[in-house]
N, C-alpha and C positions, 0 to 999 in steps of 0.2 A: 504494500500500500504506500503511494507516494501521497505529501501533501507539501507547499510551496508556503514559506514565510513571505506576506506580501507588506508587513508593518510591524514596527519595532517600535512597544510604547515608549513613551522618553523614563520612565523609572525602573522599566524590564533590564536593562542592562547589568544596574547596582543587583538587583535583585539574580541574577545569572551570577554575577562575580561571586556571587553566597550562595550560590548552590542548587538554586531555583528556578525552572524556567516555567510559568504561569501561560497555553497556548488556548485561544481561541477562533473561532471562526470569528468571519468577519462583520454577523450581526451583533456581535458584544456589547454588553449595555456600557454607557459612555465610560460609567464611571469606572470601566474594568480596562479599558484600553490602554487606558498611562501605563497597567505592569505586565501588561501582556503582550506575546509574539501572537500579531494573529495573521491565519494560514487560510490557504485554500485550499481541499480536499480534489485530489485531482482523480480518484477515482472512489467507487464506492463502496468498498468490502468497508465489512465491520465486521465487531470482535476479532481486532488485531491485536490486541495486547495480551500477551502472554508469556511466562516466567519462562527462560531462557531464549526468546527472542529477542531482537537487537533490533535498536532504535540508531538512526545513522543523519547526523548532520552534517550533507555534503561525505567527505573522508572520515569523518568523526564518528565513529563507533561506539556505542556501550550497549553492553549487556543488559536486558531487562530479571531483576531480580525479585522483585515483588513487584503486583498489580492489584489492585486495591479492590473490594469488593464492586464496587459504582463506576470504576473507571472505563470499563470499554460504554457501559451506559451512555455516562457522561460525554466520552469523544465521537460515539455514534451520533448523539441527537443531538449536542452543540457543541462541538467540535470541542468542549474543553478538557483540557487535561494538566495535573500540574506536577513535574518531573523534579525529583528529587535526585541530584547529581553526586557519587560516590558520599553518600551518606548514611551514617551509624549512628546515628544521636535520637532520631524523631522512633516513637514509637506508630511502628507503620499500622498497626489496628486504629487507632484514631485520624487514621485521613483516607478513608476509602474511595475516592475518588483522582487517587495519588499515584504514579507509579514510581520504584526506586530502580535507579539504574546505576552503573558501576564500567568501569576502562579503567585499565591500570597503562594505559597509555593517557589518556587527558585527563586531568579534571575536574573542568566545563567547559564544553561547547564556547566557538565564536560563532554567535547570531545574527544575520541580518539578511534584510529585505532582499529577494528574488532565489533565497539559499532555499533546496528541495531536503525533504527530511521523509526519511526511508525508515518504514516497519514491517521487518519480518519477522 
């Protein structure tokens, strides 16, 4: 499943450099834009998220290790999803709508507009 980062909110950045990347499609309500990459689904499979598939931005690889109960839910019917990057701290039963991912090559993603993000 590919989807296209088409906007990059102006506070998603800070928020990536900590670990986070907050993704929406592009009907997002306003007030969610500022911390969010929001994308365009370019094709239409759902429930793609699953535990040892890999999520790829651009060459940028990581591993899917946990997938929250709500989240393929969530990115099916609005595109949103919010990616937790080589993290050990958050306890992942309280954010079901979350996925945690891991590279022991990067440890976060460079995001920006027109970059395609790949899940298999």
């Amino acid at each position: 499943m590919q989807t296209k980062i088409i906007a990059l909110g102006e506070t998603a950045p800070e928020l990536i450099k900590n670990g986070i990347l907050i993704m929406f499609n592009p009907n997002a309500p306003a007030e969610l834009k500022d911390i969010a990459a929001l994308h365009q689904k370019l094709d239409h499979q759902t429930q793609v998220l699953h535990v040892g598939g890999s999520i790829s931005f651009d060459d940028q690889q990581f591993q899917i290790d946990f997938v929250g109960s709500e989240a393929n839910r969530n990115f099916d019917e609005l595109g949103h999803i919010s990616i937790y990057f080589n993290n050990t701290d958050e306890d992942m039963n309280k954010l079901p709508g979350s996925i945690f991912v891991s590279s022991t090559q990067w440890t976060v993603p460079t995001i920006q507009p027109n970059q395609l993000v790949t899940i298999k």
